[in-house]
C-alpha positions as CSV (number, residue, x, y, z in Angstrom):
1,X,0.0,0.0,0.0
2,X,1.1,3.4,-0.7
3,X,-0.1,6.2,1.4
4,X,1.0,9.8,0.2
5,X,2.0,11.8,2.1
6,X,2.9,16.0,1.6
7,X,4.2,18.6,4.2
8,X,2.8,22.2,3.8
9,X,4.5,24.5,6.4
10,X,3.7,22.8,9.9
11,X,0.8,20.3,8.9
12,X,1.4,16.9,7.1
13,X,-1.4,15.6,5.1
14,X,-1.7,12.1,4.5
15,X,-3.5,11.0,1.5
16,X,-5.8,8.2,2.1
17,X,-6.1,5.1,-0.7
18,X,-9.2,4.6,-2.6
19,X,-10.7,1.5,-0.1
20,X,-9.3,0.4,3.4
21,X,-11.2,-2.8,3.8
22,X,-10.6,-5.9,6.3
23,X,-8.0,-7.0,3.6
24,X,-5.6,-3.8,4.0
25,X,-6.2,-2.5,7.0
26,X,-3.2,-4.7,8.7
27,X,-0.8,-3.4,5.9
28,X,-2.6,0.7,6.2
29,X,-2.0,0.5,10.0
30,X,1.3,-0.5,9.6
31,X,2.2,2.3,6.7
32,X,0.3,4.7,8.7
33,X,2.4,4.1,12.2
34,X,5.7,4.3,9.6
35,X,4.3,7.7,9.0
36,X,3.3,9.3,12.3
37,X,6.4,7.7,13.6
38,X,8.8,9.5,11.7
39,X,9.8,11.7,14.7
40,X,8.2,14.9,13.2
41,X,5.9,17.2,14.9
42,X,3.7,18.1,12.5
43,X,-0.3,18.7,12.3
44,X,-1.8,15.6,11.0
45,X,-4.5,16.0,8.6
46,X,-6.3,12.8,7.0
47,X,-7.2,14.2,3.9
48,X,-10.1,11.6,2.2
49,X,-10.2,12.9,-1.0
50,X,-9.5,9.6,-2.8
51,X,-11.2,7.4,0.0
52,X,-14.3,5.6,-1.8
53,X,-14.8,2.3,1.2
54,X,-13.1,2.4,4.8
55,X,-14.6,-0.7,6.7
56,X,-15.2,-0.7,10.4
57,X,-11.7,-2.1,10.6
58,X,-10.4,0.5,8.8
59,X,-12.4,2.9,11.3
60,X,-11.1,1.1,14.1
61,X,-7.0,1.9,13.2
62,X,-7.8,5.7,12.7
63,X,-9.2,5.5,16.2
64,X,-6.8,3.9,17.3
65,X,-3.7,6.3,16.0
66,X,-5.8,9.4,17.3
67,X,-5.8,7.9,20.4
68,X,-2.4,7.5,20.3
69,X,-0.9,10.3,18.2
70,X,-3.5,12.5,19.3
71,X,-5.5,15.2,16.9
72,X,-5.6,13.7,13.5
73,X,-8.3,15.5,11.5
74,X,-10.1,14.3,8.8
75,X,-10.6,16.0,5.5
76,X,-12.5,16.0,2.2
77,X,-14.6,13.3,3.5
78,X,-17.5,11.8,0.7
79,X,-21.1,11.5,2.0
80,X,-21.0,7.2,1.8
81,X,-18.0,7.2,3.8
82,X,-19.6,10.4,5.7
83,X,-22.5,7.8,6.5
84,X,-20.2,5.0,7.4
85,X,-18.5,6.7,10.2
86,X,-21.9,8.1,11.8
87,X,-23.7,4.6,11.5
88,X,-20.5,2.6,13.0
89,X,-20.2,5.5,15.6
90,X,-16.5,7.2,14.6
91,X,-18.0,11.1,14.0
92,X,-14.7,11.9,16.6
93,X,-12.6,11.2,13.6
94,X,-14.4,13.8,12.3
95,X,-14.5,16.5,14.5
């Protein structure tokens, strides 16, 4: 998987993929730690342009690294996956 990334002044902004389904989301948590590992202290925004699908499991890792990393904001988000994270109960990911 290949997550871009781009730094603009003091934010980061991490591209999600098209679909983080069951299948990836071992793989995208890992590439996603690599990331907000990388000893910087930038803002972290999640932009979702590209994202079409995230699964619950998918849901669950970006809750999981805003927990830890703390105020990852997410971006550019489409109404389905809009829908997804209201119905499954992950609007903080939003906010």
């Amino acid at each position: 998987m290949d997550i871009q990334r781009k730094v603009i002044g003091e934010k980061m902004i991490i591209h999600l993929p098209e679909r983080v389904d069951r299948d990836v989301s071992l793989e995208f948590e890992k590439e996603m730690y690599c990331i907000l590992n990388s000893g910087t202290n930038y803002k972290t925004v999640i932009d979702a342009e590209n994202l079409e699908y995230i699964s619950e499991t998918g849901l669950r890792v970006l809750k999981k690294l805003r927990l830890e990393f703390g105020d990852l904001k997410m971006i550019n988000i489409k109404p389905e996956v809009f829908k997804t994270m209201k119905e499954k109960g992950y609007m903080e990911l939003y906010s």
